[in-house]
BALOBA-1460 file (C-alpha; in Angstrom, 3 decimals):
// residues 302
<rec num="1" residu="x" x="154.620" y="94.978" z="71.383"/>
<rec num="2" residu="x" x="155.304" y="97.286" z="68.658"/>
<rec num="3" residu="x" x="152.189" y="99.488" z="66.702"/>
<rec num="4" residu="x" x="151.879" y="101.583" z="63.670"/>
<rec num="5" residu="x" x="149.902" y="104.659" z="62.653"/>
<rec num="6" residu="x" x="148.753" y="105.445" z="59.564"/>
<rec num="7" residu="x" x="147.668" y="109.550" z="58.249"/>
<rec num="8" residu="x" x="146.137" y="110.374" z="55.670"/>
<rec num="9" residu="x" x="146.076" y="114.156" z="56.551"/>
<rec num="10" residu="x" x="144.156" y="115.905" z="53.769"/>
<rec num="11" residu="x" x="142.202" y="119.568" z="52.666"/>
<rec num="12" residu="x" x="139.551" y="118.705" z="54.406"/>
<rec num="13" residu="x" x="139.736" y="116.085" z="56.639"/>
<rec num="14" residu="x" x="142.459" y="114.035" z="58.538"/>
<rec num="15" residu="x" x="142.163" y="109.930" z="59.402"/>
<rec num="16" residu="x" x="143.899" y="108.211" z="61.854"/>
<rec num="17" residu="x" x="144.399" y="104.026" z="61.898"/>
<rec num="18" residu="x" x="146.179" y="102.438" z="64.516"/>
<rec num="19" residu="x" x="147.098" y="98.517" z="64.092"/>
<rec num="20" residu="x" x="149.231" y="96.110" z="65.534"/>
<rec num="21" residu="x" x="152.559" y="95.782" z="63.920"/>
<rec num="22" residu="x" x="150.664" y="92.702" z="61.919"/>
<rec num="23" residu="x" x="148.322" y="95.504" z="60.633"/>
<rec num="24" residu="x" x="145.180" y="94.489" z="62.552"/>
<rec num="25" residu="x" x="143.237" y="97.153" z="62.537"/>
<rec num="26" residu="x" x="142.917" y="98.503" z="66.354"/>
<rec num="27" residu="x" x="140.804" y="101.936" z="66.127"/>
<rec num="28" residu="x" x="140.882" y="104.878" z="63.866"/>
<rec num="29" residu="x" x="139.702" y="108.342" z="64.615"/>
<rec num="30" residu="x" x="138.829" y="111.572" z="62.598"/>
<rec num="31" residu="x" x="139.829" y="115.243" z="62.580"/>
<rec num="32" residu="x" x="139.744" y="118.531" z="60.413"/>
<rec num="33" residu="x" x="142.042" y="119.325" z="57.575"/>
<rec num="34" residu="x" x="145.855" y="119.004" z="58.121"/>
<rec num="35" residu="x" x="147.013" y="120.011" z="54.770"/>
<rec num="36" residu="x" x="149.533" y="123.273" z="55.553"/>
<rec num="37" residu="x" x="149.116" y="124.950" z="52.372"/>
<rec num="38" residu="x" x="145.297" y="124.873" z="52.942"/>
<rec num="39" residu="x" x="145.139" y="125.631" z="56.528"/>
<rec num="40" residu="x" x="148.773" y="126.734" z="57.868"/>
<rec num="41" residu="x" x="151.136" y="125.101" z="60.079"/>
<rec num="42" residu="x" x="149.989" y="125.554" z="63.347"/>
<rec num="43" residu="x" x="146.588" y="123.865" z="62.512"/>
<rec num="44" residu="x" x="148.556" y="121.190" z="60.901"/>
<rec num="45" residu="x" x="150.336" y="120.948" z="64.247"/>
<rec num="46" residu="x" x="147.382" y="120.674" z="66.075"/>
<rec num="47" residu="x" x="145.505" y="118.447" z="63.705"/>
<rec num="48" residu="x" x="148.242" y="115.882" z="63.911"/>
<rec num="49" residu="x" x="148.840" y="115.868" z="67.570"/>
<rec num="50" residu="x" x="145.249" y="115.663" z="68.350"/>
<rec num="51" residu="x" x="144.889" y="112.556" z="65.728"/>
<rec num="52" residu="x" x="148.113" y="110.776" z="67.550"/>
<rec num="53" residu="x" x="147.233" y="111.853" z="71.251"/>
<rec num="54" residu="x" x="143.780" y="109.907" z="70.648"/>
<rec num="55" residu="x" x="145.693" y="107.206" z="69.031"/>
<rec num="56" residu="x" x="147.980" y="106.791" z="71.435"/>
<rec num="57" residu="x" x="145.484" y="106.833" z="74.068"/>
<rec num="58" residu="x" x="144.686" y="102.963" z="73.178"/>
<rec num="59" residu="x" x="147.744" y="101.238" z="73.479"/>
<rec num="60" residu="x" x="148.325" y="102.445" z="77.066"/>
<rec num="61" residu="x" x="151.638" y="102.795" z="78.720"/>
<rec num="62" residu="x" x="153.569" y="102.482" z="75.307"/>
<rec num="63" residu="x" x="156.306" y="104.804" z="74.561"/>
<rec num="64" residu="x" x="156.087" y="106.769" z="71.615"/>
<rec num="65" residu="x" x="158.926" y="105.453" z="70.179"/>
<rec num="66" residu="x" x="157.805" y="101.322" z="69.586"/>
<rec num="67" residu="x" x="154.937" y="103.097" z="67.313"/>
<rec num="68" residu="x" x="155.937" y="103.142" z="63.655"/>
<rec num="69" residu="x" x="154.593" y="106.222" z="62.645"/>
<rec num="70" residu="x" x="153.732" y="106.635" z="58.111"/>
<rec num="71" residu="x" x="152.435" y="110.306" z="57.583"/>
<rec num="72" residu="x" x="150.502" y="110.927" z="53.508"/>
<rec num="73" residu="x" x="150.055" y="114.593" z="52.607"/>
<rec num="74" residu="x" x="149.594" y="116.697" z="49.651"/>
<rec num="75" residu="x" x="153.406" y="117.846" z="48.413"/>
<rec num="76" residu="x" x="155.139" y="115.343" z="50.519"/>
<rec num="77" residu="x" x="157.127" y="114.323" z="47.564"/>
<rec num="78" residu="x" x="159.006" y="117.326" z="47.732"/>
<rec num="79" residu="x" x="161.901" y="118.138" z="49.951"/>
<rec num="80" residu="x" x="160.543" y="121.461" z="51.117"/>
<rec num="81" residu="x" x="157.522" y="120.025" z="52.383"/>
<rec num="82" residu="x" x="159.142" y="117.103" z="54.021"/>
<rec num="83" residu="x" x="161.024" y="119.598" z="55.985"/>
<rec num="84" residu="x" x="157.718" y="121.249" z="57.024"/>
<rec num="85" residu="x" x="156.005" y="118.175" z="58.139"/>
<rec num="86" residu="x" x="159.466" y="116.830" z="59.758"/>
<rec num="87" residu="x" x="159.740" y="120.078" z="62.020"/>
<rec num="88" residu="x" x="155.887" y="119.456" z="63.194"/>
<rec num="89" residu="x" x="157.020" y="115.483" z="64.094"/>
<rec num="90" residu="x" x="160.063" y="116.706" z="65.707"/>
<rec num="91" residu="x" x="157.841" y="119.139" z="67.963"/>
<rec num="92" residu="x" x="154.950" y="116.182" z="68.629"/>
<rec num="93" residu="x" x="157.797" y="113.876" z="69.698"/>
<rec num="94" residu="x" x="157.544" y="112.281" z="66.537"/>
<rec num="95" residu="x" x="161.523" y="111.732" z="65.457"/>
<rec num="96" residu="x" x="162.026" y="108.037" z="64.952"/>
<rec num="97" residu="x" x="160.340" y="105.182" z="63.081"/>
<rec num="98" residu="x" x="158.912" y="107.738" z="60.683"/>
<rec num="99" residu="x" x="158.091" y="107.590" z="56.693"/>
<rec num="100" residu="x" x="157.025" y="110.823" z="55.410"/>
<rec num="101" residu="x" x="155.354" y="110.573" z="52.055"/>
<rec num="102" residu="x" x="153.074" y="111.956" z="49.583"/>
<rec num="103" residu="x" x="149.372" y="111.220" z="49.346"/>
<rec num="104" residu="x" x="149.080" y="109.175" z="45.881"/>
<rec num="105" residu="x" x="152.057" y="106.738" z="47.416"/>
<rec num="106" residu="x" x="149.515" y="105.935" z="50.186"/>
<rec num="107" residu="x" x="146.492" y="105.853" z="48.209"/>
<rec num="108" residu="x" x="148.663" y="103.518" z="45.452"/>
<rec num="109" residu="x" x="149.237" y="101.280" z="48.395"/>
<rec num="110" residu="x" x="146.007" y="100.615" z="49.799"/>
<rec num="111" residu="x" x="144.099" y="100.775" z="46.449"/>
<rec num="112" residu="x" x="146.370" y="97.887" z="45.361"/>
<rec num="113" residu="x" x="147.597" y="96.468" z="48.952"/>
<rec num="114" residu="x" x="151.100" y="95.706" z="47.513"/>
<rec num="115" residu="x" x="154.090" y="98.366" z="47.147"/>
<rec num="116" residu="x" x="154.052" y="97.932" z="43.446"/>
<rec num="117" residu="x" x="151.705" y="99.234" z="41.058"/>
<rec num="118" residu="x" x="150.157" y="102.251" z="39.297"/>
<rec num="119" residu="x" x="147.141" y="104.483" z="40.717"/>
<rec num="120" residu="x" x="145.103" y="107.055" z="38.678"/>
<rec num="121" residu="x" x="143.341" y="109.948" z="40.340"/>
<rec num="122" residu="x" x="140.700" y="111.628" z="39.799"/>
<rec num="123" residu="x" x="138.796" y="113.794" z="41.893"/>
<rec num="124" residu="x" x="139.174" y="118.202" z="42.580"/>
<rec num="125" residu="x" x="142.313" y="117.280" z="40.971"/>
<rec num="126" residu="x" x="144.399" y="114.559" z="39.030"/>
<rec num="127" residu="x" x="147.237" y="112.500" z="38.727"/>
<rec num="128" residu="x" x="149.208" y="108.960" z="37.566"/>
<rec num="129" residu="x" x="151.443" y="107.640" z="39.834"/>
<rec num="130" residu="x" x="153.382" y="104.566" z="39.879"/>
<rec num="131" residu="x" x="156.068" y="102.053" z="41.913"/>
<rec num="132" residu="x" x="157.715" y="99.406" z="40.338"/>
<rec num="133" residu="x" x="158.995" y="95.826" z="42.024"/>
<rec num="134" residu="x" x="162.325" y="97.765" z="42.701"/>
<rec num="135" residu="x" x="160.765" y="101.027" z="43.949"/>
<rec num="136" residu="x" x="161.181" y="103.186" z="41.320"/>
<rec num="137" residu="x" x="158.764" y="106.192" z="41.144"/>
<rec num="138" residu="x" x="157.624" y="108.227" z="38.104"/>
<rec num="139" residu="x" x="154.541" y="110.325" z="38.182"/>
<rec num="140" residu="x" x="152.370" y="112.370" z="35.476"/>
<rec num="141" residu="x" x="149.785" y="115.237" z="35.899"/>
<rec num="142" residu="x" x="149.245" y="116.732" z="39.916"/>
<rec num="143" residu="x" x="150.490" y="120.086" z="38.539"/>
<rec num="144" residu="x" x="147.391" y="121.470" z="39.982"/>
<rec num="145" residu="x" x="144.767" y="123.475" z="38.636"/>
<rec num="146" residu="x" x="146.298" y="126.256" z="37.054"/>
<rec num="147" residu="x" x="149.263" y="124.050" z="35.185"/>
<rec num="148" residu="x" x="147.367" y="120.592" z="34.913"/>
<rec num="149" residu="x" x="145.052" y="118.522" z="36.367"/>
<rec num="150" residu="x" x="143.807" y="117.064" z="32.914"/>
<rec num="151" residu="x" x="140.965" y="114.938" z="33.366"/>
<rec num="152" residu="x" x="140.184" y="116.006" z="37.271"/>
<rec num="153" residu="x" x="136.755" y="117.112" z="38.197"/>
<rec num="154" residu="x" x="138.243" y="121.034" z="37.849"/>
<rec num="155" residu="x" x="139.089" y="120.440" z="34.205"/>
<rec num="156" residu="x" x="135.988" y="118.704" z="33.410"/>
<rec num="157" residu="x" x="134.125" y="121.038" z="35.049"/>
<rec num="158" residu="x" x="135.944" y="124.058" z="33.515"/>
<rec num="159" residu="x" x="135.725" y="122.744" z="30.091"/>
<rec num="160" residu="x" x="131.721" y="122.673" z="30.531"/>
<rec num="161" residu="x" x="131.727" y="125.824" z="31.441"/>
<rec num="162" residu="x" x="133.657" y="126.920" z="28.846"/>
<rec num="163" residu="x" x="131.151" y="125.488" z="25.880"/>
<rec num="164" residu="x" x="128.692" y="126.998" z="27.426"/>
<rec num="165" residu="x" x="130.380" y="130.929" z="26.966"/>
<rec num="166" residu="x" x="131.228" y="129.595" z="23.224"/>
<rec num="167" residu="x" x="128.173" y="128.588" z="22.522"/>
<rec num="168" residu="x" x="126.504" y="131.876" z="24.138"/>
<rec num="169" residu="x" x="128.739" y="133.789" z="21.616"/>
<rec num="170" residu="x" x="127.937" y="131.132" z="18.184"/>
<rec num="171" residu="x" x="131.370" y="130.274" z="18.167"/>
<rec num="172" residu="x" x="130.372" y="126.820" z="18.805"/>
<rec num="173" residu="x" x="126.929" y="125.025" z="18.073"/>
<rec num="174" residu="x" x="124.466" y="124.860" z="20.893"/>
<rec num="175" residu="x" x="124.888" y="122.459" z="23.819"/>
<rec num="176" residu="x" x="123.174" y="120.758" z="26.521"/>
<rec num="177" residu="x" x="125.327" y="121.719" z="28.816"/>
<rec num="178" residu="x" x="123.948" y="125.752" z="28.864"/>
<rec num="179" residu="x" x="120.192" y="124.318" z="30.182"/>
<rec num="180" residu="x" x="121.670" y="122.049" z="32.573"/>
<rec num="181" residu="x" x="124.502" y="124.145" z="34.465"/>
<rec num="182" residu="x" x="122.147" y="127.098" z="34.474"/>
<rec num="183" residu="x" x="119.928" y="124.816" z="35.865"/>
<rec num="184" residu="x" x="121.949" y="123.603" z="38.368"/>
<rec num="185" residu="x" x="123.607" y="127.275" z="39.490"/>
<rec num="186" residu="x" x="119.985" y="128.719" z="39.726"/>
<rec num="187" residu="x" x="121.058" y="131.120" z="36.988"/>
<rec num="188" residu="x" x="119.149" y="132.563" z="34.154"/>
<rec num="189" residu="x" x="121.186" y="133.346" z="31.158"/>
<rec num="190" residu="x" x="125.165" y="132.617" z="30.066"/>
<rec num="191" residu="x" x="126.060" y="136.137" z="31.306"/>
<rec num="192" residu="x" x="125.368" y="135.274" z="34.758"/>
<rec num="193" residu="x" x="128.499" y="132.730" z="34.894"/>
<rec num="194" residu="x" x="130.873" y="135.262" z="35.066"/>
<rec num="195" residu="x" x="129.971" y="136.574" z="38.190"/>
<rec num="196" residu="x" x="129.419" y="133.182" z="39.277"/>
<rec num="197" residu="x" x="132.972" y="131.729" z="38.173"/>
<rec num="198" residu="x" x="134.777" y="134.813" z="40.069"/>
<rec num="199" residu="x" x="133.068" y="134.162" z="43.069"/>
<rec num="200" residu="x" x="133.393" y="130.450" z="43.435"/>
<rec num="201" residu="x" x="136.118" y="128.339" z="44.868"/>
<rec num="202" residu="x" x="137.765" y="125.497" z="42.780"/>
<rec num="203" residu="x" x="135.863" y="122.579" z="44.482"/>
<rec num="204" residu="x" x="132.644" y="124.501" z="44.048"/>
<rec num="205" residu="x" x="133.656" y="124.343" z="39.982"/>
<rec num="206" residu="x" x="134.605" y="121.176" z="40.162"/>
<rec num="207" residu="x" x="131.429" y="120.259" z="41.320"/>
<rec num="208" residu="x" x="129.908" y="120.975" z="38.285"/>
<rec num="209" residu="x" x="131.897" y="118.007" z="36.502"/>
<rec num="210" residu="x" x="128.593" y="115.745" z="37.292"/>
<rec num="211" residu="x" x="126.591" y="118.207" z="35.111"/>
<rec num="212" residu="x" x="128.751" y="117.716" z="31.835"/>
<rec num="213" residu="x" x="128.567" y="113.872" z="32.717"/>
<rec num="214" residu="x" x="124.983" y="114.624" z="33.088"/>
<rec num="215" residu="x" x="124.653" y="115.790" z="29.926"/>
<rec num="216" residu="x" x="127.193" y="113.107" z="27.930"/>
<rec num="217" residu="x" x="124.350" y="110.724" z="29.420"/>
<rec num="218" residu="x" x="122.041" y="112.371" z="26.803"/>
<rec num="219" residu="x" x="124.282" y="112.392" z="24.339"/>
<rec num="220" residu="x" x="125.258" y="115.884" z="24.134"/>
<rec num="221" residu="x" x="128.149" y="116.115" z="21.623"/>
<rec num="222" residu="x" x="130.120" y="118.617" z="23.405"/>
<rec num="223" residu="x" x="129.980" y="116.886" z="26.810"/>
<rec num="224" residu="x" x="131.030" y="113.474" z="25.148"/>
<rec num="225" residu="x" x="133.779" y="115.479" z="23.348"/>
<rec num="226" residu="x" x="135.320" y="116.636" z="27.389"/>
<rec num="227" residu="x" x="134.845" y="113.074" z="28.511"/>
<rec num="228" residu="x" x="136.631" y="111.765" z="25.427"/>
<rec num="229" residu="x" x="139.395" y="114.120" z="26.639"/>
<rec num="230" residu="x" x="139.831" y="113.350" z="29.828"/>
<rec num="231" residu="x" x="139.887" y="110.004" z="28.676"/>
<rec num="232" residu="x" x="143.169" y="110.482" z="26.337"/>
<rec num="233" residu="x" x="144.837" y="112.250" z="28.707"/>
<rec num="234" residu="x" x="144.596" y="109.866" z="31.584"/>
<rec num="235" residu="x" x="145.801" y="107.506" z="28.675"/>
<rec num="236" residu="x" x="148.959" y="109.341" z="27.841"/>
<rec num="237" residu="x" x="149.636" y="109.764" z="31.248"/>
<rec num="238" residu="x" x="149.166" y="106.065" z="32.188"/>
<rec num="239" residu="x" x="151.583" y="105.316" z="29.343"/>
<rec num="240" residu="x" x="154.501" y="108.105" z="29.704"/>
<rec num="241" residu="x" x="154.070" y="106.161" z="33.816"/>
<rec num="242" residu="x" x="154.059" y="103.141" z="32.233"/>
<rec num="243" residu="x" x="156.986" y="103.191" z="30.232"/>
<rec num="244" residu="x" x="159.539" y="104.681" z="32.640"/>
<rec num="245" residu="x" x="158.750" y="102.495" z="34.993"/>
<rec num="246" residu="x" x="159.215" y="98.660" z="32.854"/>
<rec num="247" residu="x" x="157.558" y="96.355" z="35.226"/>
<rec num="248" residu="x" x="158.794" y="92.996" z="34.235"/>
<rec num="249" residu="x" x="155.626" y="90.984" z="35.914"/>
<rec num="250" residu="x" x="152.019" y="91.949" z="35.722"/>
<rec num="251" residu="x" x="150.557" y="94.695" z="38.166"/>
<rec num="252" residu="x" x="147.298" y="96.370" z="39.072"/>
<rec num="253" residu="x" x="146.177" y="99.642" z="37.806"/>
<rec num="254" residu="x" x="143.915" y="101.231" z="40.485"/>
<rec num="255" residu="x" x="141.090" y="103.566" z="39.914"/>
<rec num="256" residu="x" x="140.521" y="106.506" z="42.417"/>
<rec num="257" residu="x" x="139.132" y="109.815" z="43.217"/>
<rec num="258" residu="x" x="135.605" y="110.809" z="43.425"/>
<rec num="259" residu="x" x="134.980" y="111.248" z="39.168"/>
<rec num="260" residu="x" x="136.511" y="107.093" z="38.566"/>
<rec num="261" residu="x" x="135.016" y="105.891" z="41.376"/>
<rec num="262" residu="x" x="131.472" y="107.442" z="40.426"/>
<rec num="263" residu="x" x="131.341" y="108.122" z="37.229"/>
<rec num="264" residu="x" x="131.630" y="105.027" z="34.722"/>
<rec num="265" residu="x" x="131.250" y="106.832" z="31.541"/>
<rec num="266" residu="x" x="134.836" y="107.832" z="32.061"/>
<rec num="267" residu="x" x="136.444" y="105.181" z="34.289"/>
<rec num="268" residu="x" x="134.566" y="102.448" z="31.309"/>
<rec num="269" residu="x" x="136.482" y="104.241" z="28.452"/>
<rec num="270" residu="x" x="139.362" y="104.111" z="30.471"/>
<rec num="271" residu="x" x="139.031" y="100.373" z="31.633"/>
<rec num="272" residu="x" x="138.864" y="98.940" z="27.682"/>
<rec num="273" residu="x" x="141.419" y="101.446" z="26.708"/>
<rec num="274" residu="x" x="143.761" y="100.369" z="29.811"/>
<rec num="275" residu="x" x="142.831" y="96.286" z="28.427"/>
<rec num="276" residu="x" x="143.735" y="96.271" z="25.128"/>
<rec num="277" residu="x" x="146.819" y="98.772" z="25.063"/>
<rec num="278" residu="x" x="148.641" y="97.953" z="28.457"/>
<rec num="279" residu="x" x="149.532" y="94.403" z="28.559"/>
<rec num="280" residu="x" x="150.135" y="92.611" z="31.968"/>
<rec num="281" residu="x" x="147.931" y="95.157" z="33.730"/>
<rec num="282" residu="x" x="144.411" y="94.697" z="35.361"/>
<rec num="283" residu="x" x="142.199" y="97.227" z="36.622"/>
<rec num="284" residu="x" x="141.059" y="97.649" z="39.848"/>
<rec num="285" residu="x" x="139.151" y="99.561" z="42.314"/>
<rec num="286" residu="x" x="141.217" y="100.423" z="45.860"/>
<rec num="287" residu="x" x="140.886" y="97.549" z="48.259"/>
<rec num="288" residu="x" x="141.833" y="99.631" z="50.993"/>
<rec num="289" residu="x" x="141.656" y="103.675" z="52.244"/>
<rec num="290" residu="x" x="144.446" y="105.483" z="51.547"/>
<rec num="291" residu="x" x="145.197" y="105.599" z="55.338"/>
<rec num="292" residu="x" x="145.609" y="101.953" z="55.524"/>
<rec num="293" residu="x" x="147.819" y="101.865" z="52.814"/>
<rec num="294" residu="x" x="150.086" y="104.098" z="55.395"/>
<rec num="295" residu="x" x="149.900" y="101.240" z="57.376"/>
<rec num="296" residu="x" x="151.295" y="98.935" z="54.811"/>
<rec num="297" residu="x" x="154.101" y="100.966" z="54.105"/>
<rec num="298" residu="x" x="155.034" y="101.295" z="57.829"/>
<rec num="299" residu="x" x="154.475" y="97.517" z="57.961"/>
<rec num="300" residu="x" x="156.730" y="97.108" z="55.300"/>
<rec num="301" residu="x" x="159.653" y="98.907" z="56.662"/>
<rec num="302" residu="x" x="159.720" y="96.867" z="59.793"/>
């Protein structure tokens, strides 16, 4: 009997599925963060062997080589990566029956549970990715924070902070958004951000993305006018996907990352934008973890 694995190895955690080659779900385990540009490549070594010795553990005397093994990282799209990651399978044992792909192609996967389809992210960072019926790729945004990321919880976050140092200085009129991330930071006056910004890492400003929702909720014009932004970026990215890709029968957009998936003032704006512009599409919310949807692509090269 043949098996698959599914990774979703990530910056801060890494999950395991093992199925049957039907993709019934058998066990899944845990570990730390297997992303090499966050941790190095030994950890990611040891990260990834630990996550398939455990899995491996349940299907007994089976060789390594009847498992069908679908790895999702960060950067996997690119070649230079792929030969990272393939070195670390070679050295696990890990050199057949192996896909080796980035981790918006899993998450597009099990968000939708087809092959075909378009995901948008949106959490630290952001991006639009999409597959066609014939497997044809095209991508938008995921430059990261210092090139991109429009509309992740960094921008947002950034932006917010940024009307807050205008509005310190008059160049822009008052906002909400000074009380409330003051507030939230434990701070006492505008001055005290910069400190604060130097110190912090970019997840710990990107945290601060549910303060200038916080604030759109009260109808603070600034913090509307970030949300409305993210919003017409996702939408241009969406569309330059879109376009490239010419499905010629309906698909499902899916909604992910931790700012869609918790915070409907944007993912709403989105949603009607998505229904009235981009016809033979339907919005939807992932069906499946991204680690599954390794599964599915395994499966699917059976």
């Amino acid at each position: 009997m043949s098996y698959i694995v599914g990774i979703d190895g990530g910056g801060t955690k890494t999950i395991g599925l093992l199925t049957t080659e039907a993709g019934e779900h058998i066990t899944k385990v845990q570990a730390g963060p297997s992303n090499y540009h966050v941790v190095g490549t030994e950890q990611t070594h040891d990260v990834l062997k630990e996550i398939i010795f455990e899995l491996s553990a349940h299907v007994g005397n089976t060789a390594i080589d009847s498992i069908h093994f679908c790895i999702g990282m960060a950067g996997l799209g690119r070649a230079e990566d792929k030969k990272v990651i393939g070195q670390i399978c070679d050295e696990i044992g890990i050199n057949k029956n192996r896909i080796l792909t980035h981790d918006a192609h899993i998450a597009l996967v099990g968000g939708t549970g087809k092959q075909a389809g378009v995901i948008v992210i949106s959490g630290t960072g952001s991006i639009v990715y999409g597959v066609n019926e014939h497997g044809k790729e095209a991508r938008a945004g995921g430059w990261g924070y210092l090139l991109g990321d429009e509309g992740s919880g960094y921008d947002i976050a950034l932006k917010g902070l940024q009307a807050v140092a205008r509005a310190a200085d008059k160049r822009e009129p008052p906002t909400e958004l000074t009380h409330l991330i003051l507030k939230k930071l434990e701070l006492n006056e505008p001055n005290d951000l910069i400190r604060w910004t130097h110190a912090a890492s970019r997840d710990e400003i990107a945290q601060l993305a549910s303060v200038v929702f916080e604030a759109a909720e009260i109808r603070d014009t600034k913090a509307e006018k970030i949300i409305d932004s993210a919003m017409s970026e996702f939408a241009c990215a969406v569309e330059t996907v879109i376009m490239q890709l010419e499905f010629s029968h309906p698909f499902d957009i899916v909604f992910s990352g931790g700012i869609l998936l918790h915070q409907p003032i944007l993912a709403d704006k989105l949603q009607r934008w998505i229904e009235k512009i981009i016809i033979g599409s339907s919005v939807i919310f992932p069906k499946h973890e991204p680690a599954y949807g390794a599964v599915l692509l395994a499966k699917a090269h059976l």
